[in-house]
C-alpha positions as CSV (number, residue, x, y, z in Angstrom):
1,X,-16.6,107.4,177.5
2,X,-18.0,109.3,174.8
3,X,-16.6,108.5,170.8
4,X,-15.3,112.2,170.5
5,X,-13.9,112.1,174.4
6,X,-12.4,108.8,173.4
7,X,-10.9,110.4,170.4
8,X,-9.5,113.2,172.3
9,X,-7.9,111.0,174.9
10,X,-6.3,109.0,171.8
11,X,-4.8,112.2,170.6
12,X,-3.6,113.4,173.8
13,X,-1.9,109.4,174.5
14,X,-0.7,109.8,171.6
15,X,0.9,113.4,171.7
16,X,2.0,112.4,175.4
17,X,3.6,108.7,174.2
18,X,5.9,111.2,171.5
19,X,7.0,113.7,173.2
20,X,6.8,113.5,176.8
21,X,9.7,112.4,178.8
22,X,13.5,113.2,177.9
23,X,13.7,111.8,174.5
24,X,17.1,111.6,173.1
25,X,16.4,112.2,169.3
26,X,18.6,111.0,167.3
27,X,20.5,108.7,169.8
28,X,24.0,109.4,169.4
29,X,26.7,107.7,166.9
30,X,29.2,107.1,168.9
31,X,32.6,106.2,166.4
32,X,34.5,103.3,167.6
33,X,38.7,103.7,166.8
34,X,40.4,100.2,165.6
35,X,43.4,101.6,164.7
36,X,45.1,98.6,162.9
37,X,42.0,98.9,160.0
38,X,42.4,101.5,158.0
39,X,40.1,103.0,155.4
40,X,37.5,101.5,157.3
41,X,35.1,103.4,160.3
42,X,33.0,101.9,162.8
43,X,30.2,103.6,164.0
44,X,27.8,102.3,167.1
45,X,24.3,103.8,167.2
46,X,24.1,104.5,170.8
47,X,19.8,103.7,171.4
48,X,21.2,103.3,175.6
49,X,20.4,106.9,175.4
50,X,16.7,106.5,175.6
51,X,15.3,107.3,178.3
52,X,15.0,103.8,179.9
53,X,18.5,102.7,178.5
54,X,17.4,100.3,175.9
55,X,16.8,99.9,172.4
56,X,13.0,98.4,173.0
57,X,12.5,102.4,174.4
58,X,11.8,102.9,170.3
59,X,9.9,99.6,169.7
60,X,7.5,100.0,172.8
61,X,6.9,103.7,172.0
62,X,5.8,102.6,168.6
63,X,3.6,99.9,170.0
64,X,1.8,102.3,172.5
65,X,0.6,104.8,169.7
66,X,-0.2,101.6,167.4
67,X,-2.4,100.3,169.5
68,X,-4.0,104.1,171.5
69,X,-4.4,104.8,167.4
70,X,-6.4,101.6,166.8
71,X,-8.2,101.7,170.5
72,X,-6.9,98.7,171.7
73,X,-5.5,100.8,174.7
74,X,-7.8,103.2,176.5
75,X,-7.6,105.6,179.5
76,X,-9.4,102.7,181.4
77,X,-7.5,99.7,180.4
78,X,-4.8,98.1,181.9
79,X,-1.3,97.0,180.1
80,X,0.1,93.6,180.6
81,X,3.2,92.1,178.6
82,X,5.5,89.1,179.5
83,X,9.0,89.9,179.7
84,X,11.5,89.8,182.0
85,X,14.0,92.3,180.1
86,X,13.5,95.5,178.4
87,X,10.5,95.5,177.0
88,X,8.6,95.5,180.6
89,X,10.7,98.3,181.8
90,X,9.8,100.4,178.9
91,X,6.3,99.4,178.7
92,X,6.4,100.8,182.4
93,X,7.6,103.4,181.8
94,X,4.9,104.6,179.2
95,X,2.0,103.0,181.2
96,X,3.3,105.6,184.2
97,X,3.0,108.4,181.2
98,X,-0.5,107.9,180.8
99,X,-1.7,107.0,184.6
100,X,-2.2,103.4,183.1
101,X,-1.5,100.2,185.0
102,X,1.3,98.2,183.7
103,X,1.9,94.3,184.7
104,X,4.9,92.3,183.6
105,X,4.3,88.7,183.9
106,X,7.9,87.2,184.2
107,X,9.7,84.2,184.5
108,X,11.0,82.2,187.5
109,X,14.5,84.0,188.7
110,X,14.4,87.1,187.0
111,X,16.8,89.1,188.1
112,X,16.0,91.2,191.2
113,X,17.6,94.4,189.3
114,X,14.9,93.8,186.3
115,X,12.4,93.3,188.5
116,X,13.6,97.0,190.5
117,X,13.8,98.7,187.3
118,X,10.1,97.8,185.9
119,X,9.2,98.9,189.8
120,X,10.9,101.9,189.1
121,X,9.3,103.0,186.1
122,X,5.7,103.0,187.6
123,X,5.0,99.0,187.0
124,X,4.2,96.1,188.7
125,X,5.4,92.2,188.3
126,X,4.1,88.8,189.0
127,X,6.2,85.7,188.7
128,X,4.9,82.9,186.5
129,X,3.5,79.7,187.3
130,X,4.1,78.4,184.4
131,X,7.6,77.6,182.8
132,X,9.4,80.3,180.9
133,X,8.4,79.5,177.2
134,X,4.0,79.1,178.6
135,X,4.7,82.6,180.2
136,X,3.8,84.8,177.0
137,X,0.3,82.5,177.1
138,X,-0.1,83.1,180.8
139,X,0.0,87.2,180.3
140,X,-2.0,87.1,177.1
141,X,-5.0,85.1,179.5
142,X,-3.8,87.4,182.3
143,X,-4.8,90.6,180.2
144,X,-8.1,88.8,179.2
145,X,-9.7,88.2,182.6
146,X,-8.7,91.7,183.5
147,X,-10.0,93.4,180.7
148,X,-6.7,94.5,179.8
149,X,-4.6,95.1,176.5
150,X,-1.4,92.3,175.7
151,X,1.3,94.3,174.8
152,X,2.5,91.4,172.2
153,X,6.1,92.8,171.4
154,X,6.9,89.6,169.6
155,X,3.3,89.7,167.2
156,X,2.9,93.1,166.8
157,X,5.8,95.2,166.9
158,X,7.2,94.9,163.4
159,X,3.9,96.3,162.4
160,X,3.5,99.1,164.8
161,X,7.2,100.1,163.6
162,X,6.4,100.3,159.9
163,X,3.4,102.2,161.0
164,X,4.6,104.5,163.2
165,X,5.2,107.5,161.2
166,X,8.7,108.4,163.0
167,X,11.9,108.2,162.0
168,X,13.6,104.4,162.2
169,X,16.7,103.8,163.5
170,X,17.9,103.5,159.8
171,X,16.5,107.0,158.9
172,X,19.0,108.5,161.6
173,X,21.8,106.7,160.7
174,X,21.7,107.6,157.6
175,X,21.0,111.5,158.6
176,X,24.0,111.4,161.2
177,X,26.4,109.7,158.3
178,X,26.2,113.0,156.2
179,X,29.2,114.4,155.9
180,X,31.2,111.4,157.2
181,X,34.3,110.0,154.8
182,X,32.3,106.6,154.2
183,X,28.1,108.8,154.7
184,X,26.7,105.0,152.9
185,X,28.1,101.8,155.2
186,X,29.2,98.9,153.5
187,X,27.3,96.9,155.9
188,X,25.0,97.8,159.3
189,X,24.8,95.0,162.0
190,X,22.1,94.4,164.2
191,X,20.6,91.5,166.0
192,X,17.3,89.8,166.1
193,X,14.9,89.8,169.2
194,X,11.5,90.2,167.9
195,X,13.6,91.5,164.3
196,X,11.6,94.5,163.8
197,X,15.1,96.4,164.5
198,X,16.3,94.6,161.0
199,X,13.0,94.9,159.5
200,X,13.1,98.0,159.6
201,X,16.5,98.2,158.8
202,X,16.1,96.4,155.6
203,X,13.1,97.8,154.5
204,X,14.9,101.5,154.6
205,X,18.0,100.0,152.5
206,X,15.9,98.7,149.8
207,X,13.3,101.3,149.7
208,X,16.3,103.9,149.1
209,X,18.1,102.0,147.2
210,X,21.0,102.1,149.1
211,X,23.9,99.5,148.6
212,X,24.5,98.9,152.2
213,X,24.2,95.5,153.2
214,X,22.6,94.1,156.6
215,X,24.0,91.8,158.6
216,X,22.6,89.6,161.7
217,X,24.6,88.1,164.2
218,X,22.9,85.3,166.0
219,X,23.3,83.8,169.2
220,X,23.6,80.2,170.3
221,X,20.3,78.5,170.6
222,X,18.9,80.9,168.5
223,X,16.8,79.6,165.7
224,X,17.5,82.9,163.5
225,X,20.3,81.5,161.8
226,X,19.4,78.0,161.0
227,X,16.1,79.1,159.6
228,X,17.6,81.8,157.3
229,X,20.1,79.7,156.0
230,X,17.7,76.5,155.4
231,X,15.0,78.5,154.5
232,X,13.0,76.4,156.6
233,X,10.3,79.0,158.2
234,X,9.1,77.1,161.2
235,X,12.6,76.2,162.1
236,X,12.7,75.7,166.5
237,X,15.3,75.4,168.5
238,X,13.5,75.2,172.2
239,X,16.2,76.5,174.3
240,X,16.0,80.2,175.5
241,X,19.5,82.5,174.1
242,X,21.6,83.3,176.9
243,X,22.4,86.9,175.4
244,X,19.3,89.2,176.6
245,X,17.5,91.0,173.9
246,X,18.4,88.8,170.7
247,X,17.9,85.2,169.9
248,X,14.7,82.7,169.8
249,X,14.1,79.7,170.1
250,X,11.3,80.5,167.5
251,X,11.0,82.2,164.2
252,X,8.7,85.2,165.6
253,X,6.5,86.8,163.0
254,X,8.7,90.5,162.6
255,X,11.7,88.4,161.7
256,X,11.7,89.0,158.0
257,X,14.8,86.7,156.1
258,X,14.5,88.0,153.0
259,X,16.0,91.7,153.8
260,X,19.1,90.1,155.3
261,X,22.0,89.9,153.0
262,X,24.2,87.8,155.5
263,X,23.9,86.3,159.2
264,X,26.5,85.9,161.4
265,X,26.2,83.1,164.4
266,X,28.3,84.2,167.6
267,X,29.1,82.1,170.1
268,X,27.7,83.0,173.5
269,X,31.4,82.9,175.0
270,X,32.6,85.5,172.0
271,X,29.6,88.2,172.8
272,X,31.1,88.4,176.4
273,X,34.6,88.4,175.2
274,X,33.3,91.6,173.3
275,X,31.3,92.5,176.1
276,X,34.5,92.8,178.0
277,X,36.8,94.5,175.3
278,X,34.0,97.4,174.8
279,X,34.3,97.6,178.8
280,X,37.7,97.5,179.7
281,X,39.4,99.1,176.5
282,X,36.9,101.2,174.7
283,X,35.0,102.5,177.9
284,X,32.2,101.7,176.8
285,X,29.1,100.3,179.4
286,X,26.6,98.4,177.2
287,X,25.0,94.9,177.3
288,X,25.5,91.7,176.0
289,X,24.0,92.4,172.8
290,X,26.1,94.9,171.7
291,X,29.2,92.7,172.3
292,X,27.4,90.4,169.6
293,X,27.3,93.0,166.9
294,X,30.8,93.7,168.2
295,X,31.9,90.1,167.4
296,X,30.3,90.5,163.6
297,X,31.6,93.9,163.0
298,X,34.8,92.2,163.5
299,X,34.4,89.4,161.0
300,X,33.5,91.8,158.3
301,X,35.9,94.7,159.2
302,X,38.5,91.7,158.4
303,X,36.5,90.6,155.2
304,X,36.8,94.1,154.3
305,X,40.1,94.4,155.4
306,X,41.1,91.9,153.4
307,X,39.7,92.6,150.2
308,X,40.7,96.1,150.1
309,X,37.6,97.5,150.8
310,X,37.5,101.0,152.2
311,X,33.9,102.6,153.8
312,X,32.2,102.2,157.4
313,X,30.3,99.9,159.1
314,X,27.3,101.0,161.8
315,X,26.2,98.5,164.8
316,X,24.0,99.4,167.8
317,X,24.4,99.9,171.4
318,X,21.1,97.8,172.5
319,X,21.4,98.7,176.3
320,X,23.8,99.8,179.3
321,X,26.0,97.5,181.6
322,X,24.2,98.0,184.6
323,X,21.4,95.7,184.4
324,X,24.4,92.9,183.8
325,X,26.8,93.8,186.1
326,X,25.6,90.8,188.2
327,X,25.4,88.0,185.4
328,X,27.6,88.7,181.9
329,X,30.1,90.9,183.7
330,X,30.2,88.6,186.4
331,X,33.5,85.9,186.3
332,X,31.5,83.7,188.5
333,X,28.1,83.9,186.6
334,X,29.9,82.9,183.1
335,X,31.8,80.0,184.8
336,X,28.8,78.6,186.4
337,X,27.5,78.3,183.0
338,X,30.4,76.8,181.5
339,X,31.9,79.8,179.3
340,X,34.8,81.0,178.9
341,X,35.2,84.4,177.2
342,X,39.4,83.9,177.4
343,X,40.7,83.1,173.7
344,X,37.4,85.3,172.3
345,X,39.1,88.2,174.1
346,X,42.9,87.3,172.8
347,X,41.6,87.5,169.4
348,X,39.6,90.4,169.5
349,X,43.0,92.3,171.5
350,X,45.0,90.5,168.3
351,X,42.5,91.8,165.8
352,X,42.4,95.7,167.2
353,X,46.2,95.5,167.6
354,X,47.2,94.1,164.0
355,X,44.3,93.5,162.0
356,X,44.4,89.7,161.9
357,X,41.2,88.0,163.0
358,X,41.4,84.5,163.2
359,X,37.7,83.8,163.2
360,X,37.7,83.2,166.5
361,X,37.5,79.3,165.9
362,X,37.3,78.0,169.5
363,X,35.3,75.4,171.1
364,X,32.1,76.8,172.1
């Protein structure tokens, strides 16, 4: 291939990678009604919307046109990624865009609806052989012998979103806010997977000067929250998080403490307790994640509350239901693992029916 042809293939990818496919632009804010809190609106930006249901939709896309822009993907070379979640069944999804061949090298028992949905997108998958944390090794070596691209969503996405050009999930929020009773939140709330979600969210509040504050909630065996508040950078935890999409057992490179004003650690038992409310109460069909940021909208709606602070709060809707229908929103899968969502869900019902909020201080 030619340097002008190669050049004109890069524009097209990168035209096609934009605006191809049923982009939802903006996502929607959705506003959330807890009638005991008054003077104070919850918003939940709704990134399900994207075309394969999931935040990681906007943090792939960015990573595709980073790396078409830079020529570490060409018309010739395959994409590989390890992941089991979201990431692979975006990355599949723009792969199939550009007639590219996309492999997700995943972890032993993945679920079978993961593994349909990268199918369905135009991928392909291959279970590990080695254990889950050796897996993002065994891709990168996978990508080498086949003269691949590793799509590193943990290394490089932080960069590819503050290069990307488009607007951030902060830039819409603060668009859609306009002409809203509180158009500047006292707080957004987001959680950390690879962070470039509250990278980028921090980097917009301080660049604007804005006086919103940025939370992240945290889950158990995450190692988010100890190294923010020890300042330790290397902190490690080695257990995986049990809430898909957030949590580490490692500080990754786009995780960036310094633009976070306050984290929140949730205990895996509370985000399905959320989980559940959102569900059953709200009608609203998201994942595990979200009922995290639920859980830490909570604790500061009742800071707020308290203080007699009026003005809104924004979370995000990270995915749907339906790829958890079978695990979180199973009563069988959370028992096996020893949770139980039960007094999480009396105080969230409590807090939405009279304001108080206990902290939800129950054995984990």
């Amino acid at each position: 291939m030619t340097e002008e042809h190669s050049n004109a293939w890069a524009a097209e990818a990168i035209r096609r990678v934009r605006e191809g496919g049923p982009h939802v632009t903006p996502t929607p804010l959705r506003p959330l009604s807890l009638p005991a809190i008054r003077g104070i609106d919850i918003y939940l930006k709704d990134e399900s919307a994207h075309p394969t249901g999931s935040m990681k939709y906007r943090l792939v896309r960015a990573m595709f046109c980073e790396a078409i822009a830079s020529g570490a993907i060409t018309a010739d070379r395959p994409v590989i990624a390890a992941t089991s979640g979201a990431v692979a069944v975006a990355g599949a999804h723009f792969a199939s865009l550009l007639g590219l061949d996309f492999t997700a090298v995943v972890p032993a028992r993945t679920a079978a609806e993961v593994l349909a949905r990268i199918e369905g997108e135009g991928g392909r998958w291959q279970v590990g052989e080695q254990p889950p944390a050796a897996v993002q090794e065994e891709a990168r070596a996978l990508a080498e012998r086949l003269g691949g691209h590793f799509l590193d969503h943990f290394t490089d996405v932080e960069r590819a979103m503050a290069v990307s050009g488009e607007p951030t999930i902060a830039d819409e929020i603060f668009v859609q806010l306009n002409g809203e009773p509180h158009p500047v939140p006292e707080w957004i709330v987001a959680g950390a997977g690879t962070g470039a979600t509250s990278a980028a969210v921090g980097r917009h509040l301080r660049r604007m000067g804005h006086p919103t504050r940025l939370a992240v909630v945290d889950p158990e065996n995450s190692a988010y929250f100890p190294a923010w508040a020890s300042g330790c950078g290397d902190y490690t935890t080695g257990m995986p998080s049990r809430i898909p999409g957030i949590g580490r057992p490692r500080i990754e490179p786009g995780f960036l403490p310094a633009v976070i004003d306050l984290m929140i650690p949730v205990p895996d038992a509370a985000s399905i307790a959320a989980l559940r409310w959102l569900r059953t109460a709200a009608g609203i069909e998201a994942g595990p994640a979200t009922g995290t940021n639920l859980w830490g909208v909570c604790h500061l709606a009742a800071r707020m509350s308290e203080a007699g602070v009026h003005g809104s709060i924004v979370t995000v809707i990270g995915d749907t239901a339906d790829p958890y229908l079978n695990t979180h929103l199973d009563p069988s899968w959370v028992r096996a693992r020893g949770l139980d969502p039960a007094p999480y869900e009396a105080d969230i019902e409590r807090f939405v029916r009279t304001g108080y909020w206990p902290a939800g201080q129950h054995p984990a």
